[in-house]
DOLOTI-10765 format. One record per residue: residue number from 1; residue in one letter; x, y, z of N, C-alpha, C in turn. Coordinates in Angstrom, 2 decimals. Example, Ala and Ser with C-alpha at 12.3 -4.5 7.8 and 13.67 -1.06 7.14 Angstrom:
   n res     n_X     n_Y     n_Z    ca_X    ca_Y    ca_Z     c_X     c_Y     c_Z
   1   A   13.19   -5.69    7.80   12.30   -4.50    7.80   13.20   -3.30    7.80
   2   S   12.85   -2.25    7.08   13.67   -1.06    7.14   12.90    0.03    7.87
END
This chain:
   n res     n_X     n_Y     n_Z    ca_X    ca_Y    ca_Z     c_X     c_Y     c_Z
   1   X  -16.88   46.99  -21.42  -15.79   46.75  -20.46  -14.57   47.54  -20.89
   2   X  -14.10   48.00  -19.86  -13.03   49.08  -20.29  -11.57   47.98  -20.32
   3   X  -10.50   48.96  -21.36   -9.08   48.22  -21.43   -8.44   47.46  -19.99
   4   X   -9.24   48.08  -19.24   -8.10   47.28  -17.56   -9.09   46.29  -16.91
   5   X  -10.17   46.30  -16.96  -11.07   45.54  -16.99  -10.72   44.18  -17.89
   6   X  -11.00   45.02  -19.50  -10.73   43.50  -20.65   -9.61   42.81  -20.12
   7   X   -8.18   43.74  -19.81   -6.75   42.92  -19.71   -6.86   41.88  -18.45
   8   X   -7.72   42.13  -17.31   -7.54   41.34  -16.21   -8.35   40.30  -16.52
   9   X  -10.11   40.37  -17.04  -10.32   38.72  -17.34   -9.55   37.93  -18.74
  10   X   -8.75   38.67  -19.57   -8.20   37.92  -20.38   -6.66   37.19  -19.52
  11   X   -6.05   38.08  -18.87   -5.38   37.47  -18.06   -5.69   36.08  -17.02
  12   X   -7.09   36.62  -16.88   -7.35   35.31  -15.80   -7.60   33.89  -16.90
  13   X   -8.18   34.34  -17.82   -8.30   33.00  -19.39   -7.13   32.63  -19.25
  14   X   -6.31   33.41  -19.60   -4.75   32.57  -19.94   -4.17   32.08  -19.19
  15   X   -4.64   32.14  -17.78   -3.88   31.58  -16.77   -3.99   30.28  -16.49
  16   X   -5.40   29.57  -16.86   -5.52   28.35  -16.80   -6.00   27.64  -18.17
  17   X   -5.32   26.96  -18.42   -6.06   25.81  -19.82   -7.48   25.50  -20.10
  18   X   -7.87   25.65  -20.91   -9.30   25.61  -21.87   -9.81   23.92  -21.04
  19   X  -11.12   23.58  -20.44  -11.62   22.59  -20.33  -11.65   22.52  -18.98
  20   X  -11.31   24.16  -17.83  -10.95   23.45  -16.39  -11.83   24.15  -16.11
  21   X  -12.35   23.91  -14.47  -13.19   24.99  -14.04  -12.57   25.66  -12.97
  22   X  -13.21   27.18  -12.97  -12.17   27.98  -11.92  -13.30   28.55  -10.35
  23   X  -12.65   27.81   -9.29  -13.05   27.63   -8.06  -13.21   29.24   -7.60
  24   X  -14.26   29.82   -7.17  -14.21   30.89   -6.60  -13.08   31.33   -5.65
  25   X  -13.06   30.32   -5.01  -12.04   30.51   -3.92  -10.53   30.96   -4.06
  26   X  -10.31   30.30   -5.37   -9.04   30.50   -5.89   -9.09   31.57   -6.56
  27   X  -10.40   32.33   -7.24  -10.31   34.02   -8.39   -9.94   34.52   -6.61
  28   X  -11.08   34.80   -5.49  -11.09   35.49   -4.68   -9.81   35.77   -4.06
  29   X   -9.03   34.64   -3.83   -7.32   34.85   -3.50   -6.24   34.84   -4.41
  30   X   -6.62   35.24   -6.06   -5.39   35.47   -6.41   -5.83   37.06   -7.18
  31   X   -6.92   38.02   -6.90   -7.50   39.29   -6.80   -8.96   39.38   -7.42
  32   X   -9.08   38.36   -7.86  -10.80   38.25   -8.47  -11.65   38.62   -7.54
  33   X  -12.21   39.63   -6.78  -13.00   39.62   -5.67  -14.80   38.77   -6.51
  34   X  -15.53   38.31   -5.49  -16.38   37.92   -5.94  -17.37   39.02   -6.60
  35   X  -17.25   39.99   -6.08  -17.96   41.33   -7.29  -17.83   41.03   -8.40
  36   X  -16.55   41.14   -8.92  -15.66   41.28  -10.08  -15.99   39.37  -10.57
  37   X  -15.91   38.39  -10.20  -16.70   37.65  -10.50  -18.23   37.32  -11.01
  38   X  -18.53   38.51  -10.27  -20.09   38.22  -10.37  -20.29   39.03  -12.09
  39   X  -19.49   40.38  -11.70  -19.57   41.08  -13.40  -19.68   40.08  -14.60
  40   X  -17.79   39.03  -13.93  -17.69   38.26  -15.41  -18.85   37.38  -15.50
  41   X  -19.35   36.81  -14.96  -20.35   36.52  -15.15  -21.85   36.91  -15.92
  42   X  -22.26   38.29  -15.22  -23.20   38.62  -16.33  -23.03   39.23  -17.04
  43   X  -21.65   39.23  -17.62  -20.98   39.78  -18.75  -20.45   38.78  -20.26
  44   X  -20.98   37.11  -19.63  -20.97   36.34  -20.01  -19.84   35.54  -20.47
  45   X  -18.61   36.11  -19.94  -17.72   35.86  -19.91  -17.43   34.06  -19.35
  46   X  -17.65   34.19  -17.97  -17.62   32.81  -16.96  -19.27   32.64  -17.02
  47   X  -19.91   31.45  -16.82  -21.15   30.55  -16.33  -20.67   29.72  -15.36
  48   X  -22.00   30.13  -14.36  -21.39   29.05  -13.25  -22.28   27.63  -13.13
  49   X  -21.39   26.77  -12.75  -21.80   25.40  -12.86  -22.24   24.81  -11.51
  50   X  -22.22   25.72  -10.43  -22.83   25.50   -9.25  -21.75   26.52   -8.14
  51   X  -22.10   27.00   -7.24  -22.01   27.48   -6.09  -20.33   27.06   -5.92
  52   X  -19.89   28.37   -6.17  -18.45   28.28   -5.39  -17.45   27.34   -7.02
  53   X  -18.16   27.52   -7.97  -17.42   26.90   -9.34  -17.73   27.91  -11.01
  54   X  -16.80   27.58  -11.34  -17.47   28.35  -13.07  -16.45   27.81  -13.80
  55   X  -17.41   28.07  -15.39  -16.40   27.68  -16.52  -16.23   28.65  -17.58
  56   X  -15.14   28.89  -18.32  -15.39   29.75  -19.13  -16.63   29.34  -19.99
  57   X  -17.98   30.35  -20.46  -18.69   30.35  -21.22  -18.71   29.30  -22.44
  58   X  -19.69   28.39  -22.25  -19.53   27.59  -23.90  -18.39   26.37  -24.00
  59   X  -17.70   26.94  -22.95  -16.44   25.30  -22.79  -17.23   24.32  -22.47
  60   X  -16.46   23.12  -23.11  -16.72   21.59  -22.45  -15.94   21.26  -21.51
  61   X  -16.36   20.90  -20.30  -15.99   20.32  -20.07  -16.33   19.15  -18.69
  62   X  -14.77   18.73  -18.58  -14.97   16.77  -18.27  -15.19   17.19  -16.42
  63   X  -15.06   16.00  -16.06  -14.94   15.86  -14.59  -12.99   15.78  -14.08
  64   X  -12.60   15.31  -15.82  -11.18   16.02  -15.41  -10.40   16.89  -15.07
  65   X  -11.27   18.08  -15.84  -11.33   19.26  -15.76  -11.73   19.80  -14.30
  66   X  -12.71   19.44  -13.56  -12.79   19.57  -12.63  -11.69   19.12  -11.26
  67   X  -11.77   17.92  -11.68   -9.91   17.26  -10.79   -9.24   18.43  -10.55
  68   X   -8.95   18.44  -11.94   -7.25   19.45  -11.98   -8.11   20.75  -11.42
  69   X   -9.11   21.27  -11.10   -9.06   22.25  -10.43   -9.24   22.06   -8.80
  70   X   -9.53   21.30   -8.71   -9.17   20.75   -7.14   -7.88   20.38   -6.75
  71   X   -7.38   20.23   -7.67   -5.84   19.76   -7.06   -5.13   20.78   -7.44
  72   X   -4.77   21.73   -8.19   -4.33   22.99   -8.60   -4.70   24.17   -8.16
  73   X   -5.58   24.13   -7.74   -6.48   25.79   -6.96   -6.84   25.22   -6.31
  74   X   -7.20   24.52   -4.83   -7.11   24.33   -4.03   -6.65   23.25   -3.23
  75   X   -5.30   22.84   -3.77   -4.44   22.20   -3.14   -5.03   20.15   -2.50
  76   X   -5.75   20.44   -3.45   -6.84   18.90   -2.74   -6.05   17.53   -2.66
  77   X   -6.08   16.57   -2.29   -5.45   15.49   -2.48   -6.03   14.30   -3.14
  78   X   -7.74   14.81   -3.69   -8.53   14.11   -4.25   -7.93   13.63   -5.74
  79   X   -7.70   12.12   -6.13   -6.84   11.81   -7.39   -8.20   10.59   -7.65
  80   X   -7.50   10.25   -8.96   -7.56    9.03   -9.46   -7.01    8.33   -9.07
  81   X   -7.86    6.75   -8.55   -7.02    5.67   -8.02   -7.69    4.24   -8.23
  82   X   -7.15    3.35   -7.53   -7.92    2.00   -7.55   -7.52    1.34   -9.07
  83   X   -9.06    0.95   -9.90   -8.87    0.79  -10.85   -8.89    1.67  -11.85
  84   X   -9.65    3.02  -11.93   -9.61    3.87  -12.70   -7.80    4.03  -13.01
  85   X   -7.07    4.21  -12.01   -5.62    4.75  -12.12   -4.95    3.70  -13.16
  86   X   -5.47    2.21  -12.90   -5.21    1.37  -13.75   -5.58    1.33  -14.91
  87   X   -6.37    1.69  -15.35   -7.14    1.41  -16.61   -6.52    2.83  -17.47
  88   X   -5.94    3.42  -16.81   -4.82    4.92  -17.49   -3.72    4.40  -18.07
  89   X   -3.38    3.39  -17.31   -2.05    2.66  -17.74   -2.30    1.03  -18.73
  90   X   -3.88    1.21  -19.15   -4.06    0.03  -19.80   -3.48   -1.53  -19.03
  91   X   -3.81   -1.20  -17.39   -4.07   -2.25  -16.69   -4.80   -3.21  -16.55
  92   X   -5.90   -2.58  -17.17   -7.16   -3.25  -15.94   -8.03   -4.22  -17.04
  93   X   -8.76   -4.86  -16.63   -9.08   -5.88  -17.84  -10.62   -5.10  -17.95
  94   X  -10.98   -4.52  -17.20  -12.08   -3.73  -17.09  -11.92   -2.54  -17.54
  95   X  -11.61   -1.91  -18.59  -11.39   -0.58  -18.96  -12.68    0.35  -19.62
  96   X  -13.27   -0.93  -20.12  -14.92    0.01  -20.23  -15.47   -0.07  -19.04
  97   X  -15.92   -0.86  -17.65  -16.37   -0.01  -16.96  -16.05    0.77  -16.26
  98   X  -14.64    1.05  -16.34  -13.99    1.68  -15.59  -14.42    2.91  -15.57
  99   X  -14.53    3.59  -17.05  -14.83    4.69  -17.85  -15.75    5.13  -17.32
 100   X  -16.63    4.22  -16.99  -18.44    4.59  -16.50  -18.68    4.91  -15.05
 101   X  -17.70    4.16  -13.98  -17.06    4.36  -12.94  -16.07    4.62  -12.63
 102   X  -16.01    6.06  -12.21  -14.65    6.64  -11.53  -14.59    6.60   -9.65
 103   X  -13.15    5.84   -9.75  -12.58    5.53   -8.57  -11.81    6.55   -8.00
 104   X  -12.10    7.17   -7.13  -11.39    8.64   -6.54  -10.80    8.68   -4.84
 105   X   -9.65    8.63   -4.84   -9.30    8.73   -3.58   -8.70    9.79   -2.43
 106   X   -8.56   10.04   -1.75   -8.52   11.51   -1.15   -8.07   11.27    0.54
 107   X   -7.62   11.98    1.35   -7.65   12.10    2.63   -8.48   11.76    3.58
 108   X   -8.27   11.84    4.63   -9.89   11.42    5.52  -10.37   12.57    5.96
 109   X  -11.34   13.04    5.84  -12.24   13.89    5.92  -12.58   15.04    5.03
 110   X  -11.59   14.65    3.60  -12.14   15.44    2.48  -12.60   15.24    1.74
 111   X  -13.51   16.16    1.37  -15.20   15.63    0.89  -14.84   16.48   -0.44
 112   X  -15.88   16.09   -1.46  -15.98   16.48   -2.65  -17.04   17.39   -2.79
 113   X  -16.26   18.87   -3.24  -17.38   19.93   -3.01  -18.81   19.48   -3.60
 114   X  -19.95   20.25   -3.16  -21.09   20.21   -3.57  -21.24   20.40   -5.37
 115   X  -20.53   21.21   -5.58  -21.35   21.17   -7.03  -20.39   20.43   -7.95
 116   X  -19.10   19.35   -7.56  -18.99   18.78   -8.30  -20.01   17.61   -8.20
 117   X  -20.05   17.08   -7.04  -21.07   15.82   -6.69  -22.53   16.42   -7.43
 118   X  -22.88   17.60   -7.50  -24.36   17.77   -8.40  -24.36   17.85   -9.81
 119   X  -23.00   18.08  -10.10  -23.10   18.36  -11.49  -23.50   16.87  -12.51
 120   X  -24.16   16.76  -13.58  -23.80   15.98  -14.42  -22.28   15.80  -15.17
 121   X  -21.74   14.84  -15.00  -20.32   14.66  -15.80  -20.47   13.55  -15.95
 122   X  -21.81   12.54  -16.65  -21.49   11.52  -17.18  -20.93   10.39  -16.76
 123   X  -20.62   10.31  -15.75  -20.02    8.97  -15.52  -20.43    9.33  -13.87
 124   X  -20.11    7.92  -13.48  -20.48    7.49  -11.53  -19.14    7.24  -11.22
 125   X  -19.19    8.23   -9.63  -18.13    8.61   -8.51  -18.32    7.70   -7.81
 126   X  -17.30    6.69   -7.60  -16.87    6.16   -5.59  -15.97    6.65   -5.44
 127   X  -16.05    7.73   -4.78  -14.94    8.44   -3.77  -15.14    8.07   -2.07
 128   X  -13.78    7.43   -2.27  -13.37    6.89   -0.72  -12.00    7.46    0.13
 129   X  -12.50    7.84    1.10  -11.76    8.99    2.07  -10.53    8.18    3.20
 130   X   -9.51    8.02    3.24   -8.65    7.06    3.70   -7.21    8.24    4.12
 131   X   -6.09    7.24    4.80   -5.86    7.42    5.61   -4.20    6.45    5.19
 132   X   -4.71    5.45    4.74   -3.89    4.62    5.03   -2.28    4.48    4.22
 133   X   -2.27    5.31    3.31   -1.38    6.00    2.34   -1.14    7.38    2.90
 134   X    0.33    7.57    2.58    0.54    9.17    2.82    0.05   10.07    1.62
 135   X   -0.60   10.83    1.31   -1.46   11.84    0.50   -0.68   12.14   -0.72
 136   X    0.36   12.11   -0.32    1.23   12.27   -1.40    2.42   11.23   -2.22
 137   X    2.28   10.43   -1.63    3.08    9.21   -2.50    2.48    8.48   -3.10
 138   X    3.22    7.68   -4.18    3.21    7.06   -5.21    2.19    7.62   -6.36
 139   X    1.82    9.15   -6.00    1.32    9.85   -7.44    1.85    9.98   -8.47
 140   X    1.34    9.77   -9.37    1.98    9.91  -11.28    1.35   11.30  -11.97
 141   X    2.13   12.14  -12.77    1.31   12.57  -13.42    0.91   12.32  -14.78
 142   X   -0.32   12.58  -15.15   -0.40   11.84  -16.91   -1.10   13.26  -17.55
 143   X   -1.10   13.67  -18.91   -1.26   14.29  -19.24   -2.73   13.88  -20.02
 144   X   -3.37   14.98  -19.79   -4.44   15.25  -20.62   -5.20   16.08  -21.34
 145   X   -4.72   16.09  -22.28   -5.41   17.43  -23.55   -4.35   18.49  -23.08
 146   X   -4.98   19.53  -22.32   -4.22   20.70  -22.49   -3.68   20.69  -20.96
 147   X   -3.91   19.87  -20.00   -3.28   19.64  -18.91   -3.00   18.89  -18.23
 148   X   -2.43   18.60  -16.90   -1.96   17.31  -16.33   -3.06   17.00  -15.03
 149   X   -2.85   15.38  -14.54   -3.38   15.38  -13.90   -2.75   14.25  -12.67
 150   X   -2.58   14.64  -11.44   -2.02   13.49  -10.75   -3.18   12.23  -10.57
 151   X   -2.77   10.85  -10.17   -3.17   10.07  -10.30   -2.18    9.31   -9.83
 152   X   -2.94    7.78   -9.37   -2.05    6.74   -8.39   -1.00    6.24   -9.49
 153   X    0.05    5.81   -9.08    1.06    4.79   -9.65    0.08    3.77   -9.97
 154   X    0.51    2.70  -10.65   -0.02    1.23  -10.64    0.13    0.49   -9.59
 155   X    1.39    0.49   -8.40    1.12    0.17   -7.19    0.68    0.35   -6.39
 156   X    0.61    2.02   -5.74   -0.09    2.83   -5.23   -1.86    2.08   -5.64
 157   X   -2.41    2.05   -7.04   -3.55    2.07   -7.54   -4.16    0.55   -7.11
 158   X   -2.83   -0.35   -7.15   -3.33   -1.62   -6.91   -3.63   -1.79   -4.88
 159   X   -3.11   -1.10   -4.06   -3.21   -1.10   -2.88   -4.17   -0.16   -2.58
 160   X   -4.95    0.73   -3.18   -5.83    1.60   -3.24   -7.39    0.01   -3.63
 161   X   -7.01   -0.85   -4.59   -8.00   -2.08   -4.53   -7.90   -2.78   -3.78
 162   X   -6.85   -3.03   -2.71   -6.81   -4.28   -2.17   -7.40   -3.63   -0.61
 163   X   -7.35   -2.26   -0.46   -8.22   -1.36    0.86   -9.55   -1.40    0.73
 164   X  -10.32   -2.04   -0.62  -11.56   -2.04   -1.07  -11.66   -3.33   -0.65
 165   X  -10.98   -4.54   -0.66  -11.54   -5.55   -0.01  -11.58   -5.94    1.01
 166   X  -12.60   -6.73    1.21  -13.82   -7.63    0.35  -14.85   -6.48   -0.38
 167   X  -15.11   -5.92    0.91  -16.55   -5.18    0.97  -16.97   -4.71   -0.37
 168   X  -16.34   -3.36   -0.83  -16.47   -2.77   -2.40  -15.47   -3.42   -3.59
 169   X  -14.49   -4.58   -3.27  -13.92   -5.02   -4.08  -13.56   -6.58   -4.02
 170   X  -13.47   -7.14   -5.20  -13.27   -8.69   -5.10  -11.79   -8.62   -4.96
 171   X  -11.14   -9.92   -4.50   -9.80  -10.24   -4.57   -9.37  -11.23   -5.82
 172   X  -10.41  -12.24   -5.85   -9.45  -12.11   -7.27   -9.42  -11.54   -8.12
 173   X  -10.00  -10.38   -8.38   -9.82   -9.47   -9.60   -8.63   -9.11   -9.38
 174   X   -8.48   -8.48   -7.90   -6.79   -7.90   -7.69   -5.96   -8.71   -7.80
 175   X   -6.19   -9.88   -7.95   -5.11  -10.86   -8.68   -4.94  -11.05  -10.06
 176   X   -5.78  -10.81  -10.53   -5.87  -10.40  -12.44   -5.17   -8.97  -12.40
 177   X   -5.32   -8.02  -11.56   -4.85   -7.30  -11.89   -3.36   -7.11  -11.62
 178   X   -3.24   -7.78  -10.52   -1.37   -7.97   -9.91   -0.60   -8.38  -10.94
 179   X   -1.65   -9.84  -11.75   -0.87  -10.40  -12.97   -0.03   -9.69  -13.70
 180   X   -0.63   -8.28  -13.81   -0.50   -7.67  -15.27    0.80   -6.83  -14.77
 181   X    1.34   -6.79  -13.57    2.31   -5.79  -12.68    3.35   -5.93  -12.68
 182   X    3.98   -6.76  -13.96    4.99   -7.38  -13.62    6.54   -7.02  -13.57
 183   X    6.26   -5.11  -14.17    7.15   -4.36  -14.22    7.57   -3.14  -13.26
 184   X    6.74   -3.24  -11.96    7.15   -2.37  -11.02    8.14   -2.12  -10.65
 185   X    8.53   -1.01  -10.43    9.94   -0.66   -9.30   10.04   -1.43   -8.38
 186   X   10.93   -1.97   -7.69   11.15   -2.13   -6.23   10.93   -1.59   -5.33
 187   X   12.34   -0.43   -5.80   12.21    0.92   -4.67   10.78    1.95   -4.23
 188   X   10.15    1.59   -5.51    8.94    3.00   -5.10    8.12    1.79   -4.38
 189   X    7.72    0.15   -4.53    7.04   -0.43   -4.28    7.57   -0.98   -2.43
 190   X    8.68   -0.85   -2.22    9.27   -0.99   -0.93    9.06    0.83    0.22
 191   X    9.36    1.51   -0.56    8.69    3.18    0.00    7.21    3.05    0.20
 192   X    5.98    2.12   -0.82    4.41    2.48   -0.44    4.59    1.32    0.80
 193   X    5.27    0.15    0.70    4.81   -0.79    1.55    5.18    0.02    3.29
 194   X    6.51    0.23    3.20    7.12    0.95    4.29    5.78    1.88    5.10
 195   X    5.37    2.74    3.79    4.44    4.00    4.66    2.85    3.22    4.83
 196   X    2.56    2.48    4.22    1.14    2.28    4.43    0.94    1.18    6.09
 197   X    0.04    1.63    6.20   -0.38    1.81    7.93   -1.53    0.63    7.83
 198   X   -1.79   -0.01    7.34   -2.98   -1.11    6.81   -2.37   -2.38    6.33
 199   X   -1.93   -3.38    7.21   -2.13   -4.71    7.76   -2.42   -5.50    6.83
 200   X   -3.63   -5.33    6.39   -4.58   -6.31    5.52   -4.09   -5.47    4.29
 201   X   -3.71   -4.45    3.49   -3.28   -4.40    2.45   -1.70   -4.90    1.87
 202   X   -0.63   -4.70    2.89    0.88   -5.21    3.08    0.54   -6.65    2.56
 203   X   -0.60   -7.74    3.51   -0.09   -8.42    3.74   -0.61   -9.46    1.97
 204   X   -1.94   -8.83    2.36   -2.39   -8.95    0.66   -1.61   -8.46   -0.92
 205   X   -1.13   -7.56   -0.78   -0.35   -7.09   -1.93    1.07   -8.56   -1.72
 206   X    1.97   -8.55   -1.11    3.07   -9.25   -0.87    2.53  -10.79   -1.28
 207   X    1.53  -10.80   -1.07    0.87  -12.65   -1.43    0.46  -12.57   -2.56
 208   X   -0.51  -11.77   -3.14   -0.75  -11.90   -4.71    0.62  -11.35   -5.32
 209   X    1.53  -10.71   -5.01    2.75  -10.79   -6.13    3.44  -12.03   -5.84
 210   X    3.43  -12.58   -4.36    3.78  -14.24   -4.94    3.50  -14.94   -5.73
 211   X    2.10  -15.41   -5.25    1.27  -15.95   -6.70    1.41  -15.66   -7.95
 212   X    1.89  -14.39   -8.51    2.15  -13.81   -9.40    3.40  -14.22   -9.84
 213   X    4.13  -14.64   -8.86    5.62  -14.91   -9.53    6.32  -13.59   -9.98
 214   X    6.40  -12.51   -9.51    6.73  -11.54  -10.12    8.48  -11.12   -9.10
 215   X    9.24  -10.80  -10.36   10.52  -11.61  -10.50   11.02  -10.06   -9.26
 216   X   10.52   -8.73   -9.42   10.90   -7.72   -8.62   10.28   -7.82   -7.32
 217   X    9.83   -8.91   -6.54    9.12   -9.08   -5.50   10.45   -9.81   -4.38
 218   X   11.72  -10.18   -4.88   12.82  -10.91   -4.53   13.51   -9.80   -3.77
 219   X   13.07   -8.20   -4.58   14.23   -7.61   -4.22   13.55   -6.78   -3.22
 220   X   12.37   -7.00   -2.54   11.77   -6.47   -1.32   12.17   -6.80    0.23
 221   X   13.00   -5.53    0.75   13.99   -6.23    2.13   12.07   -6.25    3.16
 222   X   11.48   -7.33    3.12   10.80   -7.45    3.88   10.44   -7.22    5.56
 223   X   12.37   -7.39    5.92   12.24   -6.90    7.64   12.11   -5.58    7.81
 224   X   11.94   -4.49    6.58   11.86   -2.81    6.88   10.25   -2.67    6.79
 225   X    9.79   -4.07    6.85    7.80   -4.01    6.55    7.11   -4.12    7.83
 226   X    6.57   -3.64    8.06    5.62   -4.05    9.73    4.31   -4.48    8.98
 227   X    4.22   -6.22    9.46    2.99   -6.75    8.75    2.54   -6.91    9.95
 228   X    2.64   -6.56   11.03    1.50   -6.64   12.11    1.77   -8.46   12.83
 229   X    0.97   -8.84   13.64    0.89  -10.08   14.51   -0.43  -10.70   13.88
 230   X   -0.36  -11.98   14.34   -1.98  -12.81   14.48   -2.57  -12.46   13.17
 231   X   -3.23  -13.60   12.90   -4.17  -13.71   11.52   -4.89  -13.16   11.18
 232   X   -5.49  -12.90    9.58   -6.07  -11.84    9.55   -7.16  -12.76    8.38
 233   X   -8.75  -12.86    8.69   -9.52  -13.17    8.03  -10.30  -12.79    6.93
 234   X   -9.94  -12.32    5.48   -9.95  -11.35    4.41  -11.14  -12.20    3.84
 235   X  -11.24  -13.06    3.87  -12.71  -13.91    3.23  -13.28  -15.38    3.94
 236   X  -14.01  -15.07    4.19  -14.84  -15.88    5.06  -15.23  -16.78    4.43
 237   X  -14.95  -18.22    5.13  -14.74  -20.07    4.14  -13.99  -19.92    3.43
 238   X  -12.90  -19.19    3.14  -11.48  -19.48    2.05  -10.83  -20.13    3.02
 239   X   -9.15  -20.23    2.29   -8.43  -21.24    2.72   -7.30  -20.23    3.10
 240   X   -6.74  -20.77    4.04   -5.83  -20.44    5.10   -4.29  -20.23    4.31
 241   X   -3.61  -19.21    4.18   -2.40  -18.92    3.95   -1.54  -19.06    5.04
 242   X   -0.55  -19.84    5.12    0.37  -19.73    6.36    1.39  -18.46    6.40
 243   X    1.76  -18.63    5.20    3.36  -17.81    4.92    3.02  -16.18    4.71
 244   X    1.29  -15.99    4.98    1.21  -14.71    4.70   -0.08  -14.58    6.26
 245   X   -0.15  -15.59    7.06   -1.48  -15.67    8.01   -2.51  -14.87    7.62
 246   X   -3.33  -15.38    6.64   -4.16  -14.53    5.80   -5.20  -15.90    5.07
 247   X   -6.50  -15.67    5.35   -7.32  -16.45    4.97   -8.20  -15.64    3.74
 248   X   -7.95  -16.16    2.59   -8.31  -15.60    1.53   -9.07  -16.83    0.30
 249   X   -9.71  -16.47   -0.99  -10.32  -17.12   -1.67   -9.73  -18.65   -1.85
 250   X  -10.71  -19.49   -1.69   -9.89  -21.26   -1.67   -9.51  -21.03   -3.55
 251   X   -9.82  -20.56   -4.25   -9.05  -20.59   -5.86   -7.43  -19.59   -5.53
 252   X   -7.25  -19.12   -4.63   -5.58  -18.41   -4.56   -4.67  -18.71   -3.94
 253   X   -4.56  -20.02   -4.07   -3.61  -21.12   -3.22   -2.45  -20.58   -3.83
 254   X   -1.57  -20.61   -3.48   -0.01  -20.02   -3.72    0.50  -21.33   -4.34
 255   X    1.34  -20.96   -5.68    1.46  -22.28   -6.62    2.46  -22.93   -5.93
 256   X    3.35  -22.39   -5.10    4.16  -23.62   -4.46    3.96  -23.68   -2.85
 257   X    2.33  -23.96   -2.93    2.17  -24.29   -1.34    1.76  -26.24   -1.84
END
């Protein structure tokens, strides 16, 4: 490989951190044509890990690694959320299975390319495609190894579980997990309630931080909330909430009903 050759794939190394993988799509639009891909390749430079992905040669790496290249080279909105987002922040009382199951949340109708879903990375994906959050709020970033990665807030993460119930998620867990919440913002937690478009999560989040007793739940101007009309049946044979019209588990009676 000649000097202008060597300087451009060492340039392309340095451009991104050790452990990520680099999306064709993104060499092809920032001058990598796929030729010149294909070279580094049987030049052994890059190995590809499936169709439309590669890693530098001999790297490890995670499914984090993969994230941050979906959200960095091609602009994705696919994060960490639910409980995984929790269990980042040493939320979740479940933090080993969390590990084993990753909770991934994203836009509606964006799908997770093919060769991350084929690849082996050790651990099991529920990625669920929604709507009901704006794409871009209440993300955190947290750092990992040699790069960052966005991921839900703890509120954001806890209303990302309470969109899982019943069906893929229990409620009282999200009440074990509300427990643990007891240091949220107001303001960022009055901005997710404001934008989220889902009824049954407003009305659920606002009742388990009652129950919770949680002392920043006072300072929520509730009339800027649209909780919707008429009752809403979240578990079938529980007991009837008035102050939230929400029929939920007969063990989550609100301590001063």
């Amino acid at each position: 490989m000649n000097t202008q050759k060597g300087s451009k794939i060492n340039q392309l190394l340095q451009s991104q951190p050790e452990g990520v993988v680099f999306l064709a799509s993104w060499l092809s639009k920032t001058g990598y044509s796929l030729d010149l891909q294909k070279r580094y390749r049987k030049s052994n430079w890059l190995q590809s890990i499936g169709t439309g992905a590669m890693i530098r040669t001999g790297d490890k790496v995670t499914y984090e690694g993969a994230l941050y290249a979906l959200q960095q080279q091609s602009n994705s909105s696919i994060h960490l959320g639910g409980k995984t987002a929790l269990s980042m922040f040493g939320k979740s009382h479940y933090l080993e299975l969390s590990i084993k199951s990753i909770t991934l949340f994203g836009g509606k109708g964006e799908k997770l390319p093919v060769w991350f879903q084929n690849h082996d990375w050790s651990v099991e994906f529920k990625h669920y495609k929604s709507g009901f959050l704006p794409k871009d709020s209440g993300l955190v970033r947290i750092e990992k190894k040699n790069f960052t990665l966005q991921i839900s807030s703890a509120a954001r993460a806890l209303m990302e579980c309470l969109y899982l119930v019943p069906k893929y998620q229990d409620l009282y867990e999200c009440y074990e997990l509300m427990e643990g919440l007891n240091n949220l913002r107001p303001r960022e937690v009055q901005k997710l309630l404001e934008a989220c478009n889902s009824v049954k999560v407003k009305r659920l989040f606002l009742f388990l931080a009652d129950k919770a007793e949680h002392a920043w739940l006072r300072h929520i101007d509730l009339s800027q909330i649209d909780l919707g009309r008429g009752k809403r049946s979240i578990i079938k044979g529980g007991i009837y909430i008035p102050k939230y019209q929400i029929t939920v588990n007969k063990d989550l009676r609100l301590n001063h009903e």
